[in-house]
N, C-alpha and C positions, 0 to 999 in steps of 0.2 A: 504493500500500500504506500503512494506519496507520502510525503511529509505534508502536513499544512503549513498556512502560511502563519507565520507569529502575526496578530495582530499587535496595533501600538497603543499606547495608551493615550494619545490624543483621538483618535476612534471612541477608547471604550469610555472617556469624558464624554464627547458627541453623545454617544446610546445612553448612556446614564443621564445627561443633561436633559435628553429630549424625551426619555421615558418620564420624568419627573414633572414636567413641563406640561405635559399632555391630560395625566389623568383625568382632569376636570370635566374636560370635554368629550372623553373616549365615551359612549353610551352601550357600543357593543363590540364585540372581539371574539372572533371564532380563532384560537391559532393549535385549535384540537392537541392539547396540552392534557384534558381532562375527558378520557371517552371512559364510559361505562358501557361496557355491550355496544350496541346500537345507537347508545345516547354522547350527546355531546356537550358538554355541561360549558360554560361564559361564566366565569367569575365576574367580570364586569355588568352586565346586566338581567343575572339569575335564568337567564333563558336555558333551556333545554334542546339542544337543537337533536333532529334524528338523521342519520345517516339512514339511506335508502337504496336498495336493489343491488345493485354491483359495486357499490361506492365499499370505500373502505378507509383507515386512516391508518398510516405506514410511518416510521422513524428514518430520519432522513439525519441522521447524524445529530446535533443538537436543537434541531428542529422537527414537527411533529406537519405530518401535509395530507390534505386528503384525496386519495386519490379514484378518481372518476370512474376508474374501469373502463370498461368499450363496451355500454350497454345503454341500460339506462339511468345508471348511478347519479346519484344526483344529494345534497343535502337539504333538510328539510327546518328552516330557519323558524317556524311555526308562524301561529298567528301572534304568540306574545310581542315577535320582530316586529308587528305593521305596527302594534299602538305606540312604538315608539319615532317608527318611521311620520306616522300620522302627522307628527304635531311638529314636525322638523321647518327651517324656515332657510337659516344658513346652515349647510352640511357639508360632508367629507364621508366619500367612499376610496379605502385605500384596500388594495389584495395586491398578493404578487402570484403569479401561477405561470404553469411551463405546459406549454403544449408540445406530444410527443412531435419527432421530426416528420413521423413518419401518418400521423395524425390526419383527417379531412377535416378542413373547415365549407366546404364547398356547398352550397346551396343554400333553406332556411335554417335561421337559428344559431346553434351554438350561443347560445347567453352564457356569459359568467356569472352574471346576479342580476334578479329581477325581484319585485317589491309587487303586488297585483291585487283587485280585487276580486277576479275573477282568473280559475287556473284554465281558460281557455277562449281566451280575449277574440276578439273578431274583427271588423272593420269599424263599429260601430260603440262596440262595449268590451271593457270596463277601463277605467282608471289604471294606470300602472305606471311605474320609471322601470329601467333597464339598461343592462350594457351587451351589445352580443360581439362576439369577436368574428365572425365572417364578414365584417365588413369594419370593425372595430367603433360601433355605432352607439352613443350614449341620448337616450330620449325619453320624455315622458309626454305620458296622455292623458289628458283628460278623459278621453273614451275611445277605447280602441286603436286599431294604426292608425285611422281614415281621420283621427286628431291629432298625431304624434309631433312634437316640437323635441326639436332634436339638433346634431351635427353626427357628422363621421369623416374617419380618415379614409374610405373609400378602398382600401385594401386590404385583406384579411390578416389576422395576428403573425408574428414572427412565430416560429417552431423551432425549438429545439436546445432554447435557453428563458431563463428564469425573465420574466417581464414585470416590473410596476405598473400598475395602472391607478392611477388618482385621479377620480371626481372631484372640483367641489365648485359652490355653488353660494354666491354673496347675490342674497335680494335675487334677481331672476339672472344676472350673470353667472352663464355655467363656464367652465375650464377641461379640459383635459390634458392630462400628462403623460405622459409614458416614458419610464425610468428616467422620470424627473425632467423632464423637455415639457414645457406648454406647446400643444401640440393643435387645438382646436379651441374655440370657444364662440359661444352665442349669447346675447345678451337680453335674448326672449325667453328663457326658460322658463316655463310654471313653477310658481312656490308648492312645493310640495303638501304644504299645510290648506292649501288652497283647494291642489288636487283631487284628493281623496276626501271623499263624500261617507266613509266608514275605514275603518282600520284595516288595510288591504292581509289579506287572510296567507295569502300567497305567495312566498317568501323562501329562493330558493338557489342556490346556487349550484348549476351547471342543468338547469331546467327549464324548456323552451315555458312563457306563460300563453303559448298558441297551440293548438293540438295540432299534428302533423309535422311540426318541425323537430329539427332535428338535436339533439341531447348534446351537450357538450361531452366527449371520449376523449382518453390520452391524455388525459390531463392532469395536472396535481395542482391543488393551489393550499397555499399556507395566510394565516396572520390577518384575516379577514375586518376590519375597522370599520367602524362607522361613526365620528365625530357629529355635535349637534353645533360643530361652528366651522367656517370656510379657512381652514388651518394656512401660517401663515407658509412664504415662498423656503422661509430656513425648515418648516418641517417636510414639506415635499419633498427638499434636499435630504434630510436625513433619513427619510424614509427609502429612496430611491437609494441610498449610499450603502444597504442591507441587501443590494442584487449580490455582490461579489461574494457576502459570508452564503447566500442563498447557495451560487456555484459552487462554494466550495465544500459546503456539505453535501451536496448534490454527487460532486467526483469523489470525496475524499470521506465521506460521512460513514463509512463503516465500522465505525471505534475509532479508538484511539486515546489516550489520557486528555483531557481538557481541563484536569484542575488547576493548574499555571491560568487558564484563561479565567477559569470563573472565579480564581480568587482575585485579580485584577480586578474584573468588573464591580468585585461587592468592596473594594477600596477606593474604587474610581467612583461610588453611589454614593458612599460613605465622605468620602471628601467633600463632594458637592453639599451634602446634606449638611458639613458644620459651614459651609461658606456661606453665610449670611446677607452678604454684602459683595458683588460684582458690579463692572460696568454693565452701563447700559450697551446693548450690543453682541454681549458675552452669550455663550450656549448657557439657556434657559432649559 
């Protein structure tokens, strides 16, 4: 097996600065850390999520990622997810996920995460937000496609390595990034709070909200976020700055001692936590 790479400890300041920094706002967090069976347990917002059909959650070196299968796997975010989606005004949706190389994105569907009222939406009904990677297309509706406001990059996802993707969303201006690049934005976007007419029920990652389309396979995705405020341009960067340790657990993740790393990190948390007083500008 390779050796890893040493991380520095100007890094594990960054991660510890900006995990600290964040709490406030984080509302939910899937990074399947905590499965029971079938279940997927969110410290952050007590939700219960279920893993479904082929899906499954696998150790990826010091990271935990669930992976899609090539069926119809899919994870099942419940309806507890919509009451918090509901009442969202500025948001942030942050994943990172790897489509196999060898993976189709080609026709409908492939969504990464979708938020619904209905699990089989039409031209006409219901409410829903969404992002699908066949065309890398982030939109929401007030009712159906035949309402959808929206943007896309127009090309289907990269394959074969680790991708960020961050929404977010101040007043109706939406953004997209992909590993950290602003990549697309529209400044029509519906408030989400506005949107939904009831607590959208349908809540699901790597599951078309249309029937007939097609499931997102091949896929793994880890660290699932959903902040209730349009996080700033320093934490896209930090978040985006977590592709590389993604890679390298990805190549290298089969064992290996990592106490040298994790007792860094709980010195580098530590440190921050007596520093009281920083400049303005410093990692938060």
């Amino acid at each position: 097996m390779k050796k890893r790479p040493t991380a520095t400890v100007g890094l594990l300041l960054l991660t510890a600065g900006f995990a600290l920094a964040q709490d406030a706002h984080l509302r939910m967090r899937f990074d399947f850390s905590d499965v029971q069976g079938t279940n997927v347990v969110d410290a952050t917002s007590g939700i219960t999520a279920k893993i479904m059909n082929t899906a499954r959650v696998t150790a990826m070196g010091q990271y935990h990622v669930l992976d899609l299968g090539n069926g119809t796997g899919y994870l099942d975010m419940t309806s507890q997810a919509g009451n918090i989606v509901r009442e969202l005004e500025d948001f942030t949706v942050s994943v990172y996920y790897r489509v196999d190389a060898e993976a189709s994105l080609s026709g409908a569907g492939y969504f990464l995460w979708c938020f619904s009222q209905s699990a089989a939406n039409t031209q006409t009904s219901a409410p829903y937000t969404a992002y699908r990677l066949n065309v890398q297309r982030m939109a929401t509706s007030t009712g159906g496609w035949g309402a959808e406001t929206g943007f896309e990059v127009g090309s289907a996802s990269e394959k074969g390595s680790w991708i960020h993707v961050l929404y977010r969303q101040t007043g109706k201006k939406g953004e997209l990034f992909l590993n950290g690049k602003r990549t697309k934005q529209l400044a029509t976007m519906p408030i989400l709070k506005d949107v939904f007419t009831a607590a959208p029920a349908y809540n699901w990652i790597g599951r078309p909200p249309f029937s007939g389309d097609n499931y997102l396979k091949q896929t793994l995705v880890t660290d699932f976020r959903l902040y209730d405020e349009a996080v700033s341009d320093d934490t896209v960067a930090a978040l985006a700055a977590r592709l590389a340790e993604l890679e390298d657990a990805y190549l290298y993740g089969g064992g290996g001692d990592n106490s040298d790393l994790l007792q860094a990190v709980s010195e580098a948390e530590e440190l921050l936590a007596q520093s009281a007083n920083y400049p303005e500008g410093a990692v938060r």
